[in-house]
N, C-alpha and C positions, 0 to 999 in steps of 0.2 A: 175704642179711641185711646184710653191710656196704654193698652200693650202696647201700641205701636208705639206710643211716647216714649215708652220703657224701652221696648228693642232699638229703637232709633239710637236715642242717647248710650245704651252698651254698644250698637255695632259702633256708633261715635266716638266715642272712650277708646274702644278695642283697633278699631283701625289707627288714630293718634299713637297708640302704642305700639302697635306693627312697624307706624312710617321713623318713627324713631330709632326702633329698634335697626333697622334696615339702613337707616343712615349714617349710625355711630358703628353699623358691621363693613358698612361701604367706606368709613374713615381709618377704620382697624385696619379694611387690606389695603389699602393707600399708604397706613403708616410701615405694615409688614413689605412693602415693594420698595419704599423708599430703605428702610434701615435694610434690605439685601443689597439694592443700587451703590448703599454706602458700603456696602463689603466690598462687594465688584470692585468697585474704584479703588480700593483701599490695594487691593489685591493685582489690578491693572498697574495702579503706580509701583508696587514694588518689584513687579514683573518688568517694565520697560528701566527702573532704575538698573536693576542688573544687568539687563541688554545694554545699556548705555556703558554701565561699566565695560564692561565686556569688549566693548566694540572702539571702547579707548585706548584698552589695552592692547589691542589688535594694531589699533591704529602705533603706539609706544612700539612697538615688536616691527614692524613697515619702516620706521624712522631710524630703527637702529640698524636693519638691516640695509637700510640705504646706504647711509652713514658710514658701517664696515665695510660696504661692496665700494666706496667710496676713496677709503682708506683713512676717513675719522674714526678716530679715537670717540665713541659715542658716551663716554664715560667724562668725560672733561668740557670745559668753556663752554660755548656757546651749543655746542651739539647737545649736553647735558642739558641745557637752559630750554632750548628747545621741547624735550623730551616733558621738562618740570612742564615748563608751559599747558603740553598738551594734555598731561595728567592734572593740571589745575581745571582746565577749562571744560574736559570730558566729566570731570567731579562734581562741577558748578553744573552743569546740564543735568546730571544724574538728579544731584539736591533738587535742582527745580523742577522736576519732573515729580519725585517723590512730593514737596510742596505743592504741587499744584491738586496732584490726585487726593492729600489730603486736605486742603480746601473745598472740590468738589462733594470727597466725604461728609466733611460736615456741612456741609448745603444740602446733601440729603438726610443728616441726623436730625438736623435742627425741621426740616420737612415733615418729619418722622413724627417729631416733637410735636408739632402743631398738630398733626393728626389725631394723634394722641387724643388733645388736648378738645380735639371735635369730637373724636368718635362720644368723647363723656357728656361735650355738650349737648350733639345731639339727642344723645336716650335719654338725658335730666331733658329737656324738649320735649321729645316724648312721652314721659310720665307725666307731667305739666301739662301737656294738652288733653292725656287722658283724662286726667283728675280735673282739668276746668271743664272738660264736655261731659262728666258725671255730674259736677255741682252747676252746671248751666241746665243740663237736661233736668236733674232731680227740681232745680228754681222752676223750671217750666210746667214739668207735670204737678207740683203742688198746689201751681195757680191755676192748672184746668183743672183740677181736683178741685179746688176752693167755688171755680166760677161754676163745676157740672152742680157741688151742695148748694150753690145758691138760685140756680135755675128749677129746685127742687127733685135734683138726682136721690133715688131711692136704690137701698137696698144694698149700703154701705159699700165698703169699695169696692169691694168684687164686682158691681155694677159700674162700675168706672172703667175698670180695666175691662172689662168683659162685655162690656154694654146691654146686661140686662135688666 
């Protein structure tokens, strides 16, 4: 009767530490997915900032070649102005694109962070319910130990745990 009280409460103890342990490793690749997510992006946005550029400058080179097949002067007034324009506005796209990707970034740092901050919870959890289902079992079998001496259990404990 008492082994069983005994192996009960270790596989109880031993399993609480398994599900914890398994929860804080299930938080760990959650936080490791989000901080590569946070590269990704970090790396997306700089990628499209220089396509942006890029494709401003393309556009700058179209306006000028307009402009000379034209016969402006793409250098002065308003043709100039133009040009600034488009270099101002292709710029301001680029910026917010690069902002934006790094916003997303730290929406998976900060993700990252809380995971973190489980994976610790959960294994302290873990040890925690290990250690309460050691000191709940050891409470248990003490007082069938107390109630088998007072029914006039013989043959000290090995007769408890053994049942002889």
């Amino acid at each position: 009767m008492g082994a069983l009280a005994v192996a009960s409460t270790a596989l109880s103890a031993y399993g609480a530490y398994q599900q914890g342990q398994y929860q804080g490793q299930v938080a760990r690749n959650n936080a490791t997915m989000a901080q590569y997510a946070a590269q990704q992006t970090t790396q997306e946005g700089v990628q499209r900032e220089e396509a942006t550029r890029q494709r401003t400058a393309q556009m700058i080179g179209q306006e000028r070649a307009g402009l000379s097949a034209g016969g402006v002067n793409a250098n002065v007034g308003s043709a100039a102005r133009l040009q600034e324009d488009t270099a101002n506005l292709g710029e301001l796209d680029a910026v917010t694109l690069r902002n934006n990707a790094a916003n997303r970034a730290w929406a998976y740092q900060t993700q990252a962070a809380g995971d973190i901050a489980q994976e610790k919870q959960d294994t302290f959890a873990g040890n925690l319910g290990s250690l309460s289902s050691l000191v709940g079992g050891s409470s248990s079998i003490a007082s069938k130990y107390k109630s088998w001496q007072t029914v006039g259990g013989k043959g000290g404990s090995s007769g408890f745990l053994f049942g002889t």
